[in-house]
C-alpha positions in Angstrom: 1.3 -19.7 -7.7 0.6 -17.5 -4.4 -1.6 -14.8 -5.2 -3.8 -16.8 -7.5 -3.9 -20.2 -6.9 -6.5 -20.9 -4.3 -7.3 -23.4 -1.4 -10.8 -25.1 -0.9 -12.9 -23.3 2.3 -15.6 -23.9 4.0 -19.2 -23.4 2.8 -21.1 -20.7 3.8 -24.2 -21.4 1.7 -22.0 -21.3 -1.4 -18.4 -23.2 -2.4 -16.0 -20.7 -1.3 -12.4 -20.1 -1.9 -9.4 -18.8 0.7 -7.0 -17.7 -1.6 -3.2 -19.3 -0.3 -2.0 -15.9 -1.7 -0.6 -12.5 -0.5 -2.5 -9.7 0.4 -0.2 -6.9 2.2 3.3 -7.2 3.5 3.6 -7.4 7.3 5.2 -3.7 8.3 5.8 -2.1 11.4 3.7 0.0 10.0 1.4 0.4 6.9 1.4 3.7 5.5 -1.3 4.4 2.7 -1.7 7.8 1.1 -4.1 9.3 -1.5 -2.1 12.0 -4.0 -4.0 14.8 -5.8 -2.9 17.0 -8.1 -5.7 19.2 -10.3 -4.1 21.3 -12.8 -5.8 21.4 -16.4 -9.3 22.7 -15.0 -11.5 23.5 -18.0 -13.8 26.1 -17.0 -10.9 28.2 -15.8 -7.5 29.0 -16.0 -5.2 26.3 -15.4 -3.1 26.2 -13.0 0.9 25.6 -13.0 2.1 23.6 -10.1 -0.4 21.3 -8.3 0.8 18.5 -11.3 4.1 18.7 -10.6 4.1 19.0 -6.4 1.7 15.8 -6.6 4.4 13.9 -8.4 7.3 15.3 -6.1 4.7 14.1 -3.7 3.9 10.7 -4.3 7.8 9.7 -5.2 8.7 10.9 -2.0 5.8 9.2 0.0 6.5 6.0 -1.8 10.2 6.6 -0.9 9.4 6.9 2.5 7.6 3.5 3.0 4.0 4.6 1.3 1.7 3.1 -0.3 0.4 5.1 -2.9 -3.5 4.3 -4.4 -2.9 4.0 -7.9 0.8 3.7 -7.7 1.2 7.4 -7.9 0.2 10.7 -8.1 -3.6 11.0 -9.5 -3.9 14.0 -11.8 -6.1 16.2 -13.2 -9.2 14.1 -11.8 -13.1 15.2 -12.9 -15.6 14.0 -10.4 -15.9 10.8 -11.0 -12.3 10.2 -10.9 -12.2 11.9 -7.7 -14.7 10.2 -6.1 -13.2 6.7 -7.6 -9.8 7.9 -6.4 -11.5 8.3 -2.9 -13.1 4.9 -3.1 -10.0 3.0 -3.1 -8.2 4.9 -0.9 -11.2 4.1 1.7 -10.7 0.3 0.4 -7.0 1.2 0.9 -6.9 2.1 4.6 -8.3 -1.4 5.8 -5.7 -2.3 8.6 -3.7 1.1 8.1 -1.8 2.6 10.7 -1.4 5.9 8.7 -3.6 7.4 6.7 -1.7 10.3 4.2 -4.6 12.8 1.9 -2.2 15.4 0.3 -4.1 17.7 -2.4 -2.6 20.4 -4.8 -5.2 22.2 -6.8 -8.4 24.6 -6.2 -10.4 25.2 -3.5 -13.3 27.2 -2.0 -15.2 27.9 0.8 -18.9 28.8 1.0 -21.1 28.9 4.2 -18.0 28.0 6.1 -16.8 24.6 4.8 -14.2 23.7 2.2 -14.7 22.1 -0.8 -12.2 20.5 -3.3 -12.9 21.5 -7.2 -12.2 18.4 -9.9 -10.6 19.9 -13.4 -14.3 19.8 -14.9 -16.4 21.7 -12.0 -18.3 24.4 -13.7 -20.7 25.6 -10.7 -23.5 28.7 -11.8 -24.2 28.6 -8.5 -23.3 28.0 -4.9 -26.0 25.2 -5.1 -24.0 23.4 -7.8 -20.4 23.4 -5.4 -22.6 20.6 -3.2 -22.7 18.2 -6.6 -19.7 18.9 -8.6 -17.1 19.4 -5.9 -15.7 17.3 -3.3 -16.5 18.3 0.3 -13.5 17.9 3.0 -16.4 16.8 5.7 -17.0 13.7 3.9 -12.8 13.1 3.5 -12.5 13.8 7.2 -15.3 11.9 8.3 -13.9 8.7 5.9 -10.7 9.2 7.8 -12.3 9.0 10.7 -13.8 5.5 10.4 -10.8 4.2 9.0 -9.9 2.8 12.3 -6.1 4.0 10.9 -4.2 5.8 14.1 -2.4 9.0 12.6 -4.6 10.5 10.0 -2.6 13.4 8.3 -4.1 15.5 5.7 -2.3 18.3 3.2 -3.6 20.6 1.6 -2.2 23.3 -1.4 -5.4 24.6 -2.3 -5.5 27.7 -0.3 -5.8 29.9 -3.9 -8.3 32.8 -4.8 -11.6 31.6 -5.5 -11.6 31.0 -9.2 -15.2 30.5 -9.6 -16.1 34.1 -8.4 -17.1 35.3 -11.8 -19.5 32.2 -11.9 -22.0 33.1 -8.6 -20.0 31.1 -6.1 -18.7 33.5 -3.3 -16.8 33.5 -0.1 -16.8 35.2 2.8 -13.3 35.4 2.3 -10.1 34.0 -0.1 -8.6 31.1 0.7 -10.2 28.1 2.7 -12.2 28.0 6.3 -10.5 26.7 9.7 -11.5 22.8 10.0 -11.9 21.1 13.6 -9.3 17.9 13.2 -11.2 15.1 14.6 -9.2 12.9 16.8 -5.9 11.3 15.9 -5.9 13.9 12.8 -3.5 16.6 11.5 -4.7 19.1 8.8 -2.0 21.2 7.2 -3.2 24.0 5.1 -0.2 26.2 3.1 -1.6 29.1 4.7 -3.6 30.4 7.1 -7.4 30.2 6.9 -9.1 33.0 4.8 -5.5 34.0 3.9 -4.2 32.8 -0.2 -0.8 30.8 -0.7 1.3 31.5 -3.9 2.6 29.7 -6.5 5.5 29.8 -6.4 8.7 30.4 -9.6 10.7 27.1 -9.5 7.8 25.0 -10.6 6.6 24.0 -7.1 4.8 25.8 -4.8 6.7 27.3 -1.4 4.6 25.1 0.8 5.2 21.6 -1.1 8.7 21.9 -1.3 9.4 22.6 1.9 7.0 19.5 2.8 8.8 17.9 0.6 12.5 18.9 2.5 11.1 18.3 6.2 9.9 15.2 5.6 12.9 13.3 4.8 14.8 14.7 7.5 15.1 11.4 10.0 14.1 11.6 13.4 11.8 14.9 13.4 8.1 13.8 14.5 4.8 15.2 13.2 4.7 18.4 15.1 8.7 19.4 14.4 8.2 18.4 10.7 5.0 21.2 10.5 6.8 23.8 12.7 9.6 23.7 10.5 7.4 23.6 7.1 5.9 26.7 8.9 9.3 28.7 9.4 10.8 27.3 5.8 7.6 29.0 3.9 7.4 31.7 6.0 11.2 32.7 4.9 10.9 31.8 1.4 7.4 33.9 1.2 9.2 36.7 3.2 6.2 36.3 5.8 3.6 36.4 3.0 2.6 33.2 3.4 2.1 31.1 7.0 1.5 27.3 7.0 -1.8 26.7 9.4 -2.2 23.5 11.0 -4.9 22.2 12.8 -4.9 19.1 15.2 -6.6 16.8 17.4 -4.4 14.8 20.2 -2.6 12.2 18.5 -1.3 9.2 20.0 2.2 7.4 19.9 5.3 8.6 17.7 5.5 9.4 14.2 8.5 9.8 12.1 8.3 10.6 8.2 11.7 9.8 7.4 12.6 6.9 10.5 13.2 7.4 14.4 15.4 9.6 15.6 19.1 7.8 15.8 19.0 7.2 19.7 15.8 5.7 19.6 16.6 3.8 16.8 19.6 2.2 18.3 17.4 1.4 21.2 15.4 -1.3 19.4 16.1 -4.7 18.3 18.0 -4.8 15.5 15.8 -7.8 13.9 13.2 -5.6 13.3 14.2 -2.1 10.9 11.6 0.0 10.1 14.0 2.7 8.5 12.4 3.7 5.5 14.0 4.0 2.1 15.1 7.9 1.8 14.5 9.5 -1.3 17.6 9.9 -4.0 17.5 6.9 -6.4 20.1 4.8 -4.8 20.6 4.5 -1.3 24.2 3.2 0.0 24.5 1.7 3.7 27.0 -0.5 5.7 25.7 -4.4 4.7 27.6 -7.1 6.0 29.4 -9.3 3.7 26.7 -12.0 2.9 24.4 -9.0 1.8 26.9 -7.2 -0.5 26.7 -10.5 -2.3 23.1 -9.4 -3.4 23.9 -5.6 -3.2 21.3 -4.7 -0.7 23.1 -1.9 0.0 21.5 -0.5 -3.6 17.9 0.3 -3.6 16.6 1.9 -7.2 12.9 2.6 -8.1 12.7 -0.5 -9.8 12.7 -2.1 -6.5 10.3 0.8 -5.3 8.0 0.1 -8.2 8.7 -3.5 -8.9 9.9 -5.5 -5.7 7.8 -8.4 -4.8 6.2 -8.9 -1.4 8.7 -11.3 1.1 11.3 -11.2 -1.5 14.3 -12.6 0.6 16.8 -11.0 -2.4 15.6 -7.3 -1.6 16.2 -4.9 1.2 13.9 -5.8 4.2 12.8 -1.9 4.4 10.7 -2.4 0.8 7.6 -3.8 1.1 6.7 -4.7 -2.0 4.0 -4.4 -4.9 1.4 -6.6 -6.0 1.6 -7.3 -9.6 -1.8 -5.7 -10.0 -0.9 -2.5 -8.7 2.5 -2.3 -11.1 2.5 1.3 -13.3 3.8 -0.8 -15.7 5.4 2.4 -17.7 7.3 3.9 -14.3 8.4 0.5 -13.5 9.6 -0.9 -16.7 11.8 2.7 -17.4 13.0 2.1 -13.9 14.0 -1.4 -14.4 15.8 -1.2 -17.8 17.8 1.8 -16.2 18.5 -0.5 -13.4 19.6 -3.1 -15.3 21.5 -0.8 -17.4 23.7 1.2 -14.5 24.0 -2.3 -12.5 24.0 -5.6 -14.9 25.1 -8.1 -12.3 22.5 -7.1 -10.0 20.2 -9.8 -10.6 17.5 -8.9 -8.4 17.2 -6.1 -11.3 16.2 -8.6 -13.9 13.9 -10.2 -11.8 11.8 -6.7 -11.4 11.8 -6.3 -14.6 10.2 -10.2 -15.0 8.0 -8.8 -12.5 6.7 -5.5 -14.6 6.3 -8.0 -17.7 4.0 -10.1 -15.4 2.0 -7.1 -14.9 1.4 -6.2 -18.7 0.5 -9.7 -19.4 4.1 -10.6 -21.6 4.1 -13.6 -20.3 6.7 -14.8 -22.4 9.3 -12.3 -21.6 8.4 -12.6 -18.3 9.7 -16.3 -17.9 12.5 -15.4 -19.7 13.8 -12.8 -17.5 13.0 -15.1 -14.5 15.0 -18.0 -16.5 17.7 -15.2 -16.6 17.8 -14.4 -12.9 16.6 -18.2 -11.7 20.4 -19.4 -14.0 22.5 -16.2 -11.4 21.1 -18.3 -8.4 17.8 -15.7 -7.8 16.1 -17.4 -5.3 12.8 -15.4 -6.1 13.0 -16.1 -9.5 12.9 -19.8 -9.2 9.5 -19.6 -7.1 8.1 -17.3 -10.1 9.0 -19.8 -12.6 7.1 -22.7 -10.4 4.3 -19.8 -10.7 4.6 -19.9 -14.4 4.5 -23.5 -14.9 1.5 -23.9 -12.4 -0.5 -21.4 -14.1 0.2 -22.4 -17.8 1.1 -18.6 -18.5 4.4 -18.7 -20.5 4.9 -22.3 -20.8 2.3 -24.8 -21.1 1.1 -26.0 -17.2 3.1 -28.4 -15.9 2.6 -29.2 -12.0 5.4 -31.6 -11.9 7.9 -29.0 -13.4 6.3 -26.2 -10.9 7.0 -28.1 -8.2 11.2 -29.0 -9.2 11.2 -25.2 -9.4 9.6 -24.7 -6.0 11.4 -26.9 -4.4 14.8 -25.4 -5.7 13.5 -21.8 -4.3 12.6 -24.0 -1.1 16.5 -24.8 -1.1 17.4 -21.5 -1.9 15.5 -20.2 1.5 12.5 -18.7 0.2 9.9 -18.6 2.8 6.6 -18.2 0.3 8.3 -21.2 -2.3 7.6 -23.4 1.2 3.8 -21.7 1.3 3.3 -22.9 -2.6 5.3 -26.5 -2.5 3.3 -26.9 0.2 0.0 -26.5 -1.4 0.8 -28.5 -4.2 1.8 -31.8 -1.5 -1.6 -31.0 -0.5 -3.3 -31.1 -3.3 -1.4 -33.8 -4.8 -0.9 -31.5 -8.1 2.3 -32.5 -9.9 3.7 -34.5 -6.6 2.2 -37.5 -4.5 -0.5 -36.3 -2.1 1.5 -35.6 1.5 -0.1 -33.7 4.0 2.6 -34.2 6.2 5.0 -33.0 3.9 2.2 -29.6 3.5 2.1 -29.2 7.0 5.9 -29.9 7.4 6.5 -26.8 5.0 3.3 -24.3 6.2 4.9 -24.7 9.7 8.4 -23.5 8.2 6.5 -20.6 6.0 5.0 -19.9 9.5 7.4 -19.9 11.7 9.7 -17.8 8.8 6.6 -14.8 9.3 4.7 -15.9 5.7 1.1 -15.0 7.1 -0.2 -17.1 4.2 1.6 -20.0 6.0 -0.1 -19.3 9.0 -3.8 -19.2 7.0 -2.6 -22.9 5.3 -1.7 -24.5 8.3 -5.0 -23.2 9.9 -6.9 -24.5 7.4 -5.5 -28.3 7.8 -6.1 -28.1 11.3 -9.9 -26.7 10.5 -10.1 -29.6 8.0 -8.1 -31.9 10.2 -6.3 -32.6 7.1 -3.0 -35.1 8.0 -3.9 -33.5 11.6 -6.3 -34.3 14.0 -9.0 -31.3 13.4 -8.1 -28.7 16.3 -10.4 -25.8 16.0 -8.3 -23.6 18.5 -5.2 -24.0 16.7 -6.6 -23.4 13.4 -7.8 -20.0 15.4 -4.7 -19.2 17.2 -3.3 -19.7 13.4 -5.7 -17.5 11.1 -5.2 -14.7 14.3 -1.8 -15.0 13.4 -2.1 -14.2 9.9 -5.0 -11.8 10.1 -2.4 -9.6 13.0 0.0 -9.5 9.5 -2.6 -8.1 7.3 -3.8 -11.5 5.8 -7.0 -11.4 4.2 -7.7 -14.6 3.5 -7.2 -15.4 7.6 -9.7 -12.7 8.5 -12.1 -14.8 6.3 -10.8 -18.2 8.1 -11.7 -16.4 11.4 -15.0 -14.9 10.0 -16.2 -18.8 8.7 -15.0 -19.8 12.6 -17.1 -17.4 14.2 -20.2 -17.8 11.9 -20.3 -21.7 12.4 -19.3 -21.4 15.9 -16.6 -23.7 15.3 -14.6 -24.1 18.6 -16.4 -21.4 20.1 -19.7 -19.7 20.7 -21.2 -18.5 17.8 -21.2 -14.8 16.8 -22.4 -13.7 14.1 -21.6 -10.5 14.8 -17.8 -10.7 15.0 -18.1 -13.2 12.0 -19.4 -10.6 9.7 -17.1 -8.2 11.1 -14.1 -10.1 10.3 -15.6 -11.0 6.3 -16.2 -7.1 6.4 -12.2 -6.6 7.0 -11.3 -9.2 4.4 -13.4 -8.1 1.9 -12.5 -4.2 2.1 -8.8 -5.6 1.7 -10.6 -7.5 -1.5 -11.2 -10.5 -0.5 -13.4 -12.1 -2.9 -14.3 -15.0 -0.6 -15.4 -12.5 2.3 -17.3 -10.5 -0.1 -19.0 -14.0 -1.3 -19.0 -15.1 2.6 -20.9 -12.0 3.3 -23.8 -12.4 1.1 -24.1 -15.8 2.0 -24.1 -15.4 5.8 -27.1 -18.0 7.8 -29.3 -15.1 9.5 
């Protein structure tokens, strides 16, 4: 089944793997943002609103085409959730384009640099803010590296300094002006040395007027701030002034999709609208989508949609079964299923979210469910649960009648697995034609994984003669969409100098971009390395 089922790689000094699965879906552009919201600190008075905006927060960022480390908004963190939090949004930026921090809690300044507080920071001193808080340099200077284009950072900790009583002073309330490096915006809800409120509506003024200007469609970065700026400024009656700072940034931005002109301008076989925010979004489909009800997106697809679902709207990109909040999605799903019962696609998710909390038996019934309404997806999933023995006892042969009925059906990743099974010769008579007949149509349909298979036949020469610049041009290809696994192909190319000089150089820096997208091959490739 693609994402765990795995195909046989060169050796670097160890067997290695390269998974045939998924990592990220190919986007325009990939969006990943970190959510923070600290309210139940324990040394001092909590605070009411930084919970709440972070969850307005992260359901509107995942709205807008998002993806958000840990599924959602990450509350009341101590240190070492905060610094884990931090971890895998740094694992999360590999091949980002955008890079989103927003935070909602306390901060201070001392000696002239900001620091964020986690809900069990306690400091005596200003020596104990350098080891129990979270310094802003070391976020900025992590965004910095990222190598992601537009870096934006948020902040809604511009509060009085609650640790005053406790020895830790500043020169003034509030936090200190930062320098943005380049291709970075900082937002602070006010101005620096100045305090933001609260709020009464259970937000704070400066959220929820983020919030408002960022699903307006067709306002870029700068218009978006300005009008955060004059939105708090009224609601605060001028007590409160948004402060940004920023260093050039290059190319357009758009929270909430282009503007309609520009839009219209580009090809039409290649949307990057994002999904707007209210629970179900209704647009003009033609009459071959209504069939599916594309027209309907719900959080169940926001939570639950699978990667290169054909059944789906093309603006969703997906989630990894790993990265499922099983409770959001499976609330989301039975509502789904409950408003709209002959939307299959519905049932499916909710297959999906049982996948994710290991119920592998109602999992393979809900795809039986959607596979019998003709859901294309579904039939690939069953041939995923009959290859991996999880619900049903494995059973190539029936794994492969189900792929090859999601094949029919016109599902590009079904042609990525039925292919690996011809070439493995699990379930089916071994045919590397037949593999490469089907990793050529996965290919050619945008399936990076299909790209990464048919490079690896051509690196094996595997029913092909062996063609080291194809199986190149093919794992660049894949590792252009995001596909770890064809970053690692490239990395094993350079390394052995396979087709051209070797570099060990740009090998290892390929296995180092597979393995920060969790590669476990690259990771394994990397320790291995000939010196």
């Amino acid at each position: 089944m693609t994402g765990r089922i795995s195909i046989v790689s060169r050796l670097i000094f160890a067997a290695v793997l390269l998974y045939a699965g998924m990592s990220s879906v190919a986007h325009a552009e990939k969006r990943v943002a970190l959510v923070i919201g600290n309210s139940a600190y324990r040394s001092v008075p909590k605070l009411p609103n930084p919970a709440a905006d972070a969850r307005l927060m992260s359901d509107t960022l995942l709205s807008l085409g998002f993806f958000v480390v840990g599924g959602g908004a990450q509350l009341d963190l101590d240190k070492a959730g905060f610094d884990d939090a931090l971890q895998k949004f740094k694992t999360g930026l590999a091949g980002a384009d955008v890079a989103l921090f927003y935070y909602a809690g306390h901060g201070v300044e001392t000696h002239g640099l900001n620091y964020l507080a986690p809900v069990d920071a306690h400091p005596l001193d200003e020596a104990d803010v350098f080891t129990q808080m979270i310094g802003m340099s070391g976020i900025l200077d992590q965004l910095e590296k990222s190598g992601t284009g537009i870096n934006l950072v948020l902040l809604d900790a511009c509060r009085n300094n609650p640790f005053s009583g406790q020895g830790v002073h500043s020169t003034a309330g509030g936090l200190a002006q930062m320098p943005a490096p380049v291709g970075t915006l900082i937002s602070f809800a006010t101005q620096p040395r100045s305090v933001s409120l609260d709020g009464v509506d259970g937000h704070s003024p400066y959220t929820k007027a983020l919030i408002d200007a960022m699903q307006r469609p067709g306002a870029g970065l700068f218009k978006t701030f300005n009008e955060v700026g004059l939105a708090v400024a009224k609601a605060t009656h001028g007590e409160q002034i948004p402060w940004v700072s920023s260093s050039p940034i290059s190319g357009n931005f758009y929270f909430a999709g282009k503007p309609a002109t520009a839009a219209a301008s580009q090809p039409p076989a290649a949307p990057d609208a994002p999904v707007p925010a209210p629970l179900v979004q209704e647009a003009r489909l033609s009459p071959a989508d209504d069939s599916l009800r594309k027209d309907l997106i719900t959080d169940c697809d926001r939570l639950a949609a699978m990667p290169y679902d054909t059944g789906h709207p093309a603006s969703l990109p997906g989630v990894e079964p790993d990265k499922i909040n099983i409770t959001a999605a499976a609330a989301a799903c039975n509502d789904a299923m409950a408003r709209y019962p002959d939307v299959t696609r519905f049932v499916f998710e909710a297959g999906r979210v049982a996948t994710a909390r290991k119920d592998f038996a109602e999992a393979r019934r809900r795809y039986e469910q959607a596979a019998a309404a003709g859901y294309a997806m579904a039939m690939n999933n069953l041939g995923g649960v009959y290859e991996g023995g999880d619900g049903a006892p494995l059973n190539y042969a029936e794994a492969a009648r189900w792929y090859g009925k999601a094949v029919a059906a016109g599902e590009p990743i079904a042609m990525v697995d039925l292919g690996w099974l011809y070439e493995t010769g699990h379930g089916v008579t071994r045919d590397y034609a037949e593999a490469r007949r089907l990793y050529e149509a996965a290919a050619k349909a945008g399936v990076p994984a299909g790209m990464n298979n048919l490079g690896l036949l051509y690196m094996y020469g595997k029913g092909v003669a062996r063609d080291y610049a194809e199986a190149k041009r093919l794992f660049e290809q894949g590792a252009a969409l995001g596909e770890a696994s064809a970053m690692n192909g490239l990395g094993a190319i350079y390394n052995e100098g396979d087709g051209v000089p070797r570099n060990v150089t740009v090998a290892r820096q390929w296995f180092e971009k597979a393995a920060a997208l969790g590669n476990p091959e690259a990771k394994q490739n990397l320790k291995g390395m000939r010196r």
